[in-house]
C-alpha positions as a Python dict, from the first residue, in 0.01 Angstrom:
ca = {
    (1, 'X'): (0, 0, 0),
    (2, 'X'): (153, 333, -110),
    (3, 'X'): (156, 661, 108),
    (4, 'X'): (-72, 809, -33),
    (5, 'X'): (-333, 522, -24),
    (6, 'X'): (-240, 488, 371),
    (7, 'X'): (-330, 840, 384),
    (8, 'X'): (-666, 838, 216),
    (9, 'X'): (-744, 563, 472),
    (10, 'X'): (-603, 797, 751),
    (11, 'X'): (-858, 1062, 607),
    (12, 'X'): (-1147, 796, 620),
    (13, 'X'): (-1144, 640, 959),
    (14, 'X'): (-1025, 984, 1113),
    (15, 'X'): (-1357, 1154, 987),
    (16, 'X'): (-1560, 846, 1093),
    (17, 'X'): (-1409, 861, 1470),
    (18, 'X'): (-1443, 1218, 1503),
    (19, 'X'): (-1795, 1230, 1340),
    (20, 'X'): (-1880, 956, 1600),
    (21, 'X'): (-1887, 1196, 1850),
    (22, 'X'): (-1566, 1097, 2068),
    (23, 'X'): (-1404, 1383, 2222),
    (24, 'X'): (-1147, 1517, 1963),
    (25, 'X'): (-830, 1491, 2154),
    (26, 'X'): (-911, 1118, 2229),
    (27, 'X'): (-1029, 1034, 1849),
    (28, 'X'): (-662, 1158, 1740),
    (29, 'X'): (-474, 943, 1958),
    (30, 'X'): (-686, 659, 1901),
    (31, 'X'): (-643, 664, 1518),
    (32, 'X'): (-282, 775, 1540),
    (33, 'X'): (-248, 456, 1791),
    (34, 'X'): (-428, 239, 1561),
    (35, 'X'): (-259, 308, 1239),
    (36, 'X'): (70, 330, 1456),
    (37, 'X'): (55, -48, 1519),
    (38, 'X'): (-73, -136, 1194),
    (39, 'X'): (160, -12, 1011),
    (40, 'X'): (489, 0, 1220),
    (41, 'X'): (394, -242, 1520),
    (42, 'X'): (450, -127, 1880),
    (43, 'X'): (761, 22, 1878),
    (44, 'X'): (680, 379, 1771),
    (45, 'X'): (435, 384, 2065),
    (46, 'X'): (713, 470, 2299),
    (47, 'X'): (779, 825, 2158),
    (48, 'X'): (402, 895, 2221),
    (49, 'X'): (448, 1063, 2605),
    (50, 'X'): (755, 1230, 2478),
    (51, 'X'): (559, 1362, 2142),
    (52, 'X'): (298, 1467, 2384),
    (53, 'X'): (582, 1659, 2625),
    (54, 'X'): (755, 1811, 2410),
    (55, 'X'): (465, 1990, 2244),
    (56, 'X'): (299, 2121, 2545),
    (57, 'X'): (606, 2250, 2667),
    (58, 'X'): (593, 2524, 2422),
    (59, 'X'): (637, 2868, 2599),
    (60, 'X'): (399, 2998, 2359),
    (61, 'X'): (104, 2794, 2511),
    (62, 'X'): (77, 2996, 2811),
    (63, 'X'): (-92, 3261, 2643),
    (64, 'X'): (-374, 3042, 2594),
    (65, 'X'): (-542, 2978, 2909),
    (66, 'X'): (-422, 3354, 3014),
    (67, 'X'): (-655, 3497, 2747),
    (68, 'X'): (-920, 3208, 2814),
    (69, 'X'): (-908, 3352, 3166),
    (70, 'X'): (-983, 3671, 3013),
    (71, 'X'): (-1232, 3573, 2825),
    (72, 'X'): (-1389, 3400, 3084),
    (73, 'X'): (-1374, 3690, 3329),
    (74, 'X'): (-1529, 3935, 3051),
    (75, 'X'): (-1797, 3654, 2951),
    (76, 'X'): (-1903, 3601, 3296),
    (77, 'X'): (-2044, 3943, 3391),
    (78, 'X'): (-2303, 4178, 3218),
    (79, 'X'): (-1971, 4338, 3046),
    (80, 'X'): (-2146, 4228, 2674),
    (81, 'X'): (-2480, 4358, 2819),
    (82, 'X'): (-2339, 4695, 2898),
    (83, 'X'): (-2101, 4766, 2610),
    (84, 'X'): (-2426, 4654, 2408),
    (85, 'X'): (-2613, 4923, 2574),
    (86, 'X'): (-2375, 5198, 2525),
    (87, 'X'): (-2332, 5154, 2174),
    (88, 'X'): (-2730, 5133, 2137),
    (89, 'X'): (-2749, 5470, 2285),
    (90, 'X'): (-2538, 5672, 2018),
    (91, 'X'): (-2675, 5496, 1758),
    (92, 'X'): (-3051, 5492, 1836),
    (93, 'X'): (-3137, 5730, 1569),
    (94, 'X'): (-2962, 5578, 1239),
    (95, 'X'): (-3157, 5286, 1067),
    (96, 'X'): (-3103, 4980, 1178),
    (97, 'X'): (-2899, 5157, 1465),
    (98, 'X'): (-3041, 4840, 1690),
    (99, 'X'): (-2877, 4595, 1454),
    (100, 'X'): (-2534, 4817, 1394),
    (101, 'X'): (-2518, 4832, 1814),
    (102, 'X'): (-2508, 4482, 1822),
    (103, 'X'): (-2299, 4434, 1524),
    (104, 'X'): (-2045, 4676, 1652),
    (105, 'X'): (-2062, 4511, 2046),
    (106, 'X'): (-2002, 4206, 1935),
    (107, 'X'): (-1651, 4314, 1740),
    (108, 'X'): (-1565, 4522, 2063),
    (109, 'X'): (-1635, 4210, 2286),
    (110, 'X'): (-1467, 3982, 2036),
    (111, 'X'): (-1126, 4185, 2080),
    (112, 'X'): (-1196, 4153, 2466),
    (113, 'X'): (-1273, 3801, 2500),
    (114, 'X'): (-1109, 3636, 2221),
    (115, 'X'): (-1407, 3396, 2218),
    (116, 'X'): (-1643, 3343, 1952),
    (117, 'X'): (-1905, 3109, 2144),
    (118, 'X'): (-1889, 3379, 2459),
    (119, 'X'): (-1946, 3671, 2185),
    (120, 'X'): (-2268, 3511, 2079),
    (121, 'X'): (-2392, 3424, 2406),
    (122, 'X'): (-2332, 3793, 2566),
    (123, 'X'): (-2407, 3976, 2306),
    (124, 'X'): (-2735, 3755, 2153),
    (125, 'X'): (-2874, 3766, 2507),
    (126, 'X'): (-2905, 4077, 2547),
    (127, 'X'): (-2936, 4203, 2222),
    (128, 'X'): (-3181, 3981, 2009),
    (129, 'X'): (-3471, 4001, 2228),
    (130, 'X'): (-3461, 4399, 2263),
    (131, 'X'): (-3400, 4389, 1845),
    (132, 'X'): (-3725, 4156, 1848),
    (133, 'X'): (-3946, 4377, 2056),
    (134, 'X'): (-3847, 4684, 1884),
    (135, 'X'): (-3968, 4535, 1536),
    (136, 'X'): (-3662, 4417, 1433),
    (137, 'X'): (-3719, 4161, 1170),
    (138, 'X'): (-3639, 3787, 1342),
    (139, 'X'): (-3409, 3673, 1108),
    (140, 'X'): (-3176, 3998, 1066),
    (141, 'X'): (-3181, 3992, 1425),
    (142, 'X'): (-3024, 3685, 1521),
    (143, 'X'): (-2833, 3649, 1186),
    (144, 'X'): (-2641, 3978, 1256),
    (145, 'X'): (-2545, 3832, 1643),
    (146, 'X'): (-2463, 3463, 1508),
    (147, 'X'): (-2244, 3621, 1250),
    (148, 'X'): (-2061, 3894, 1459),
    (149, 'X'): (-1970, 3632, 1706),
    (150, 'X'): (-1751, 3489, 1477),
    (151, 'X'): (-1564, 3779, 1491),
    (152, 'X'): (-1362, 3636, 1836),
    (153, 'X'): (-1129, 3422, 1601),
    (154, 'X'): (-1024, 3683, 1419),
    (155, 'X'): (-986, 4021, 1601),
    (156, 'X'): (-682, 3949, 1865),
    (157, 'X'): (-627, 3839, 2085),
    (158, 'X'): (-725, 3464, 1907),
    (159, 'X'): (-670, 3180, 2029),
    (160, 'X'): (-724, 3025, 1674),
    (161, 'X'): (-465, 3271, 1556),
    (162, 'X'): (-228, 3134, 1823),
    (163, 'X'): (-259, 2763, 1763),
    (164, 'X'): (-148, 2853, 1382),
    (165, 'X'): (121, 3028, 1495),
    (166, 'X'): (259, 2690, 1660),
    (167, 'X'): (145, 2496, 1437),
    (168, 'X'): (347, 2740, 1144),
    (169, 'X'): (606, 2838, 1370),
    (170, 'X'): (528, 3218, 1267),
    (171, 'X'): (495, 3516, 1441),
    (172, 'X'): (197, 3519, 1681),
    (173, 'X'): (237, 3884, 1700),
    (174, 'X'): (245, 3925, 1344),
    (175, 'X'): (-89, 3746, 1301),
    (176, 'X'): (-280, 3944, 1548),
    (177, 'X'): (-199, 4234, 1380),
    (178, 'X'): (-315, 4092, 1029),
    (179, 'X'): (-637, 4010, 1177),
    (180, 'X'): (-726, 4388, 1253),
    (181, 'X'): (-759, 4558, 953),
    (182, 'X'): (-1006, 4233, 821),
    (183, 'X'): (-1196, 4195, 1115),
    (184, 'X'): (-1274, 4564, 1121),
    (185, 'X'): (-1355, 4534, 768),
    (186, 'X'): (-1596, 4252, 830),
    (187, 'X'): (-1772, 4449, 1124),
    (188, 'X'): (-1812, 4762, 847),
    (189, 'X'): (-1933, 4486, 599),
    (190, 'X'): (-2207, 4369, 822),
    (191, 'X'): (-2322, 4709, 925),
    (192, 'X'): (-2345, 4835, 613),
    (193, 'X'): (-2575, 4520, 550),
    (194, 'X'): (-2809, 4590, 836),
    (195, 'X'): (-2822, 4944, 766),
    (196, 'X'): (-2924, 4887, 399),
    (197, 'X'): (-3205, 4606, 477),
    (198, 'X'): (-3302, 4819, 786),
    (199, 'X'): (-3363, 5125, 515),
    (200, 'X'): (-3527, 4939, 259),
    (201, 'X'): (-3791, 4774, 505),
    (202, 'X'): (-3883, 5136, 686),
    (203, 'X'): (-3985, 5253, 375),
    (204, 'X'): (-4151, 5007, 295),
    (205, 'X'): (-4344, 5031, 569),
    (206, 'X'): (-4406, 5360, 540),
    (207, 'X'): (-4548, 5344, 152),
    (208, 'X'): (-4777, 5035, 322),
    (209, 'X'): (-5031, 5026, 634),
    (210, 'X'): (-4820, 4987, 857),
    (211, 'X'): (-4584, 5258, 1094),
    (212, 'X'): (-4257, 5237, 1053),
    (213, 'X'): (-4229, 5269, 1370),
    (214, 'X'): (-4338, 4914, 1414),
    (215, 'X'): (-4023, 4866, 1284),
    (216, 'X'): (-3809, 5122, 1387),
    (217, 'X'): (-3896, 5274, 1699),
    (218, 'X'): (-3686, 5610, 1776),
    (219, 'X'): (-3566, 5604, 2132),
    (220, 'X'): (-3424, 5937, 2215),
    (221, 'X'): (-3134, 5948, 2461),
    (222, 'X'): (-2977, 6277, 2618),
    (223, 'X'): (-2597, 6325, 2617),
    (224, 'X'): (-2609, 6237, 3000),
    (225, 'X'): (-2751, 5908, 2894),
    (226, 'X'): (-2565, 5846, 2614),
    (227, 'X'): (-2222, 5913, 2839),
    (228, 'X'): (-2367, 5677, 3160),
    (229, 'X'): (-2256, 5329, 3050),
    (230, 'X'): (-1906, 5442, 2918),
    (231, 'X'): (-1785, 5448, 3238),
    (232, 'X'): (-1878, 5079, 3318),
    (233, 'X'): (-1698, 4986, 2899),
    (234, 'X'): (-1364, 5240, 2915),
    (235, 'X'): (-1194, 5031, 3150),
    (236, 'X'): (-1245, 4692, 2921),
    (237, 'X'): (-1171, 4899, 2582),
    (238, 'X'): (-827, 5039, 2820),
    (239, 'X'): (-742, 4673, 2810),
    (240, 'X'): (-767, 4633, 2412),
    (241, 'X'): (-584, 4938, 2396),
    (242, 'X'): (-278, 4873, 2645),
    (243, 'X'): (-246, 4457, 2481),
    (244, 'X'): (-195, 4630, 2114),
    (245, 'X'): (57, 4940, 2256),
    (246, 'X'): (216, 4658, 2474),
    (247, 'X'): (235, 4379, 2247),
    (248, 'X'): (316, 4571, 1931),
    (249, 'X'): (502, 4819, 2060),
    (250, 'X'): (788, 4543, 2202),
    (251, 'X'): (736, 4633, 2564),
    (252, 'X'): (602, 4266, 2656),
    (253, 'X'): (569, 3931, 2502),
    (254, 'X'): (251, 3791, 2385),
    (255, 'X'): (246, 3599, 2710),
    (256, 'X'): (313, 3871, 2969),
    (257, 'X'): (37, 4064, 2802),
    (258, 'X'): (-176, 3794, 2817),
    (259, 'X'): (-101, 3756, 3226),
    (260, 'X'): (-100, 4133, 3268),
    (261, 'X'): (-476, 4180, 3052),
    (262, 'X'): (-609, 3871, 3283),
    (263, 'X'): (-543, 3989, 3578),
    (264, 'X'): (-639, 4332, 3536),
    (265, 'X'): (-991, 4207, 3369),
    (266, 'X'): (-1042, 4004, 3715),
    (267, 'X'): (-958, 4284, 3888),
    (268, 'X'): (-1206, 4489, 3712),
    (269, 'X'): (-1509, 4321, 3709),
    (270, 'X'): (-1437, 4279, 4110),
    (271, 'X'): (-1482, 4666, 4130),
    (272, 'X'): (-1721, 4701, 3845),
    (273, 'X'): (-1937, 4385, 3848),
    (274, 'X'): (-1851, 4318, 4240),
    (275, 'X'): (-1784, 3934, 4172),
    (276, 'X'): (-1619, 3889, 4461),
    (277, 'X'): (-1782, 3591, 4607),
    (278, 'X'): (-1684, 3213, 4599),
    (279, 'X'): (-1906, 3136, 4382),
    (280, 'X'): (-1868, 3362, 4075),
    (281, 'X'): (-1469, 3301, 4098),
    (282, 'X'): (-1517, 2931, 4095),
    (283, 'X'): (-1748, 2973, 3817),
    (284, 'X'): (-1491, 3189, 3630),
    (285, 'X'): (-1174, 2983, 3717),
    (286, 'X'): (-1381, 2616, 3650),
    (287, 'X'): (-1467, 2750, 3249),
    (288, 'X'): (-1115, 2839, 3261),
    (289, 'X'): (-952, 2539, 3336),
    (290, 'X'): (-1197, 2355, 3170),
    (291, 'X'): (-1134, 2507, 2833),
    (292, 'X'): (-775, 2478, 2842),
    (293, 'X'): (-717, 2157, 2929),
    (294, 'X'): (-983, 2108, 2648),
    (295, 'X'): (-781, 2284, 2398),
    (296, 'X'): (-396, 2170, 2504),
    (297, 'X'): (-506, 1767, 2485),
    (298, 'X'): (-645, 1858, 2135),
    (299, 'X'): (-288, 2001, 2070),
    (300, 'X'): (-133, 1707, 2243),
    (301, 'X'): (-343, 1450, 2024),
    (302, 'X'): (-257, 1625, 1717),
    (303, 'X'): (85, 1670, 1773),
    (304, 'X'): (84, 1256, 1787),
    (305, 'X'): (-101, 1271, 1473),
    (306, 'X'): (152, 1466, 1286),
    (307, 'X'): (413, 1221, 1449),
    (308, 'X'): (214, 927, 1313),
    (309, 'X'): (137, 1084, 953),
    (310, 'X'): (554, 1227, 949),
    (311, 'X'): (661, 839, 1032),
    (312, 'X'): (418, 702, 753),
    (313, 'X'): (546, 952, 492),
    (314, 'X'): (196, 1045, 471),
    (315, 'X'): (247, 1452, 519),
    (316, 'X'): (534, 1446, 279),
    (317, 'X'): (386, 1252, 23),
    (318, 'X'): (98, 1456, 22),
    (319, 'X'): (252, 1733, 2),
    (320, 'X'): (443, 1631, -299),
    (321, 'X'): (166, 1543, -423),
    (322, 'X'): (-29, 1894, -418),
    (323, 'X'): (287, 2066, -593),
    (324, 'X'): (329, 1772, -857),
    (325, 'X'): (-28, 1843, -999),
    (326, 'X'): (138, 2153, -1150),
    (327, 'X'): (-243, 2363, -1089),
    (328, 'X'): (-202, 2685, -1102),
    (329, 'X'): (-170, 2837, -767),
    (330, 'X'): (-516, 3040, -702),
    (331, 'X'): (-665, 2686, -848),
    (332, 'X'): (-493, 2506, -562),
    (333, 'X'): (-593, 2792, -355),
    (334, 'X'): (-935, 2794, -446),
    (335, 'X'): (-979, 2408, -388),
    (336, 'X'): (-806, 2409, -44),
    (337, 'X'): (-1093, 2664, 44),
    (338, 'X'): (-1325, 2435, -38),
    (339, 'X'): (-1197, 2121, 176),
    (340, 'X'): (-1154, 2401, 443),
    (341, 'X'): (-1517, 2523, 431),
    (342, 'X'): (-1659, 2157, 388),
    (343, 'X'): (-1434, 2083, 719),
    (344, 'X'): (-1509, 2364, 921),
    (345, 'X'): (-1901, 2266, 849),
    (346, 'X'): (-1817, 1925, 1072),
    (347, 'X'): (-1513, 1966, 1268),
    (348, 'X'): (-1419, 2309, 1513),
    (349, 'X'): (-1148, 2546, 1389),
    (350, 'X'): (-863, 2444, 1643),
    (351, 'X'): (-886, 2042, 1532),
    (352, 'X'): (-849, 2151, 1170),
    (353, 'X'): (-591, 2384, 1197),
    (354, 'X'): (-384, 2102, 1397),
    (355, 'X'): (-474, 1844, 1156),
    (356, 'X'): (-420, 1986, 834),
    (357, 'X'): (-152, 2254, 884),
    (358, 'X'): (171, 2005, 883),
    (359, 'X'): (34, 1892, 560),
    (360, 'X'): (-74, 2232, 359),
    (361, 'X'): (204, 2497, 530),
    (362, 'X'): (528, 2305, 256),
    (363, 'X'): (276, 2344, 21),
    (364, 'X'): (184, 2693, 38),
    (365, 'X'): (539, 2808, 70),
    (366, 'X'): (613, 2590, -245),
    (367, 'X'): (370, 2816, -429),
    (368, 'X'): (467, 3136, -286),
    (369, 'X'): (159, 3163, -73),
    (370, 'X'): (242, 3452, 257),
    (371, 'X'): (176, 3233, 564),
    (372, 'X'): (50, 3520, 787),
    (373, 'X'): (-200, 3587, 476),
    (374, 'X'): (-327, 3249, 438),
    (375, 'X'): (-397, 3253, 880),
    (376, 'X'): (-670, 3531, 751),
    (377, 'X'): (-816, 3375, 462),
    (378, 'X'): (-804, 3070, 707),
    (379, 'X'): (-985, 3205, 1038),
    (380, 'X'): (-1223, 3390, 827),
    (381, 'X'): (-1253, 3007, 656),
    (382, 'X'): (-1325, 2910, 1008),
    (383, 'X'): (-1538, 3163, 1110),
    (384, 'X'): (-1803, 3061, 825),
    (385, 'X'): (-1817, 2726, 983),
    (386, 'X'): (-1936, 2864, 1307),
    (387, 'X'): (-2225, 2926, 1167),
    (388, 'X'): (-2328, 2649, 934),
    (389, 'X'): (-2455, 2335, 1009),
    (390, 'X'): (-2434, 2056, 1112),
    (391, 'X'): (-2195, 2161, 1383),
    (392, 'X'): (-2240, 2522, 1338),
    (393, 'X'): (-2140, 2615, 1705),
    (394, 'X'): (-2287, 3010, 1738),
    (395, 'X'): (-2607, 2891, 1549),
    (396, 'X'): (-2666, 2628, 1881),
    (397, 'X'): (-2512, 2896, 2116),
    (398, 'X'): (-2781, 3187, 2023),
    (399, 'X'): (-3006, 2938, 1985),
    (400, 'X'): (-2931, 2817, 2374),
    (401, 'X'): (-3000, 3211, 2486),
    (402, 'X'): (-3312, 3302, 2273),
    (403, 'X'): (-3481, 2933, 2239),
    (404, 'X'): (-3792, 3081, 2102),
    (405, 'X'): (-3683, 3161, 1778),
    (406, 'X'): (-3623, 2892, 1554),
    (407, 'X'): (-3297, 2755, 1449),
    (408, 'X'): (-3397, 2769, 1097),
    (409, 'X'): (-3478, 3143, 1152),
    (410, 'X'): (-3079, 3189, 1317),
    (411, 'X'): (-2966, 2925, 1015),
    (412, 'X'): (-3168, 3149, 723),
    (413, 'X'): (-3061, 3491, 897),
    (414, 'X'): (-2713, 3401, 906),
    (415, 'X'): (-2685, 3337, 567),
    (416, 'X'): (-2638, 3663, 404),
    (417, 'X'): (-2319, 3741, 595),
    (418, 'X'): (-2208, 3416, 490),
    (419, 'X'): (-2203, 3545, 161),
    (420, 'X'): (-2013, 3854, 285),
    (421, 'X'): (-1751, 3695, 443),
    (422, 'X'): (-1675, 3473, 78),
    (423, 'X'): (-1682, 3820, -34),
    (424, 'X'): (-1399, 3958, 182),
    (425, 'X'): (-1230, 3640, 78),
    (426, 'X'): (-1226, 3732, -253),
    (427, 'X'): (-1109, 4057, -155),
    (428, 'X'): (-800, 3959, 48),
    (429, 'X'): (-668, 3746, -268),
    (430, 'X'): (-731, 4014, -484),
    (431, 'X'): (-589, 4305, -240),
    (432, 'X'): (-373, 4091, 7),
    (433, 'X'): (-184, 4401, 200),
    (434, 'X'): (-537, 4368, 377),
    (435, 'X'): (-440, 4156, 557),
    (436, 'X'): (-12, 4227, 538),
    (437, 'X'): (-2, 4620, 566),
    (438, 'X'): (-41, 4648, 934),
    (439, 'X'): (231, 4406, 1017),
    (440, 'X'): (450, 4508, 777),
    (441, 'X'): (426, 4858, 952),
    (442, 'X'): (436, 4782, 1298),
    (443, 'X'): (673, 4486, 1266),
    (444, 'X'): (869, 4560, 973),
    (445, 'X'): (874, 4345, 652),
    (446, 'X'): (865, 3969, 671),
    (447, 'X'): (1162, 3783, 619),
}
């Protein structure tokens, strides 16, 4: 049996263990195991502990569960309530102003948390159910929350962005910084999209029977208002603002900003949000813990896979593979977009980019595709996988906070800025200092 052939097996039984429903990290050891013994006998399975060591003893992992602490911290108080709430009140007046609050909280929660799942459930529970009683139609409503949320894996800090950085071995640092410019693009994207449907449907109800201000009711605030929930947000935005001076200004290390930002975010919403007993630590240290073990035996498992898939030849043979076909390059590019979309739509973002980065990273640089470009096109990739089924984790999450509105409702309202995220995909192949002008200015030119 030839590499390749071992590999398309590999492919098989890997799908068929994960889409059993076995806890991922487990799933990737078992098959890597399995295929171990098969093909090589027992002997391999020796190196597994020290496969398993050696990747987890990356310095760079620490910045994981510091910004899941972070994110946990921010996602367990009203902080996506309140910076919902603020936003609401400046833009009360503009069509669709409801939808571009939420739209707009969810990319400033994003760059607190980091999390995509804790964007949709802050934002989508208190946002959707104000957009629905204000007239807001059902399916904008929860489509423009689902879609925002996805905005955590791409605005820094990421911890999808991190993982590729490992799993590349380029600059983690560098990659926040190309997620900015895109992600703030997206959130412009999407408001643009609410404000346009918002505008078309008030006048259409007002040439029809109805009010249009069964659709858009105008809440007026003062400035006294509009200035009364900054107070609780500054403090949270600070934190945005002093990891981007810190980490891109070379004053600290993606990992001392990471323990600096959590600690001052538990500090915070002690003051602000007065957790201070027992209970709401526990309940913010358990998710955290939780989480990150979560994620670093997925990173484990995979680095075990790579070690099985390295000793089979199966990675290099692939690879070869891929650049043997002699397709032209945005042809290659355009069909590893497709397996990436058609695996994001079963498997989460962290499992794929651990699975399938050993094999496509010689490959890209063999056709003179930017590494810290492709982690864009990539989590954006990602992103439109949280929010199509079957898995389709923020369509389940918002569905979890509002359950009475339907999950085909969430599923048909998220569909439109599915479209405009393929859009900005186009875009960053067709204009790629997007993505590689920030960097390049704050960092200097790649290497």
């Amino acid at each position: 049996m030839t590499e390749l052939q071992i590999g398309g097996w590999i492919l098989v039984v890997t799908m068929l263990v994960l889409f059993s429903g076995l806890p991922i990290a487990w799933g990737l050891t078992l098959v890597s195991v399995g295929f171990l013994v098969t093909f090589q006998g027992t002997a391999p399975l020796a190196n597994i502990p020290i496969v398993m060591m050696d990747e987890l003893a990356s310095f760079a992992l620490l910045t994981i569960p510091l910004f899941i602490l972070l994110g946990a911290a921010i996602g367990g108080t009203n902080a996506g309530r309140d910076i919902y709430e603020s936003l609401h009140r400046w833009l009360a007046r503009l069509p669709g102003g409801l939808v571009i609050a939420n739209i707009l909280a969810c990319g400033l929660f994003s760059a607190i948390s980091g999390s995509s799942p804790a964007t949709a459930a802050a934002i989508g529970k208190a946002g959707v159910p104000e957009m629905i009683r204000r007239g807001i139609p059902v399916r904008l409503a929860t489509g423009s929350v689902c879609a925002g949320g996805t905005l955590g894996i791409l605005i820094p800090p990421s911890i999808t962005m991190i993982l590729y950085g490992i799993s590349t071995e380029t600059s983690i640092g560098r990659l926040f910084l190309a997620g900015v410019v895109p992600g703030v693009l997206l959130v412009i994207l999407f408001a643009v999209y609410a404000w346009l449907v918002s505008l078309v449907a008030e006048r259409r109800a007002q040439s029809g029977a109805a009010s249009a201000n069964e659709l858009h009711q105008t809440v007026t605030y003062t400035f006294a208002e509009k200035m009364e929930g900054l107070w609780r947000v500054a403090p949270f935005i600070l934190i945005v603002i002093m990891i981007a001076y810190s980490m891109y200004g070379g004053i600290a290390t993606p990992s001392e900003v990471a323990a600096i930002s959590a600690a001052l975010a538990l500090a915070l919403i002690v003051v602000i949000y007065k957790a201070r007993t027992r209970q709401d630590q526990w309940k913010i240290f358990s998710e955290t813990v939780r989480e990150s073990t979560m994620i670093l035996m997925i990173i484990a498992a995979a680095a075990v896979f790579s070690y099985m898939m390295s000793l089979l030849y199966v990675t290099q043979s692939a690879a070869q593979w891929l650049v043997d076909l002699g397709l032209n390059r945005w042809v290659l590019m355009g069909a590893i977009n497709v397996f990436l979309l058609v695996a994001g739509m079963f498997l989460p973002p962290v499992a794929i980019i651990l699975m399938v980065m050993p094999i496509l990273t010689p490959v890209l640089e063999a056709n003179n595709f930017d590494l810290i470009w492709f982690a864009v096109i990539l989590t954006i990739n990602m992103e439109i996988g949280l929010i199509t089924p079957p898995v389709g984790l923020n369509l389940y999450v918002l569905k979890g906070v509002v359950p009475n509105v339907s999950l085909k409702d969430i599923l048909l309202g998220s569909m439109p800025f599915v479209y405009i995220m393929l859009a900005s995909m186009v875009l960053l192949s067709v204009v790629p200092e997007l993505a590689l002008w920030l960097p390049n200015q704050m960092m200097g030119a790649a290497r």
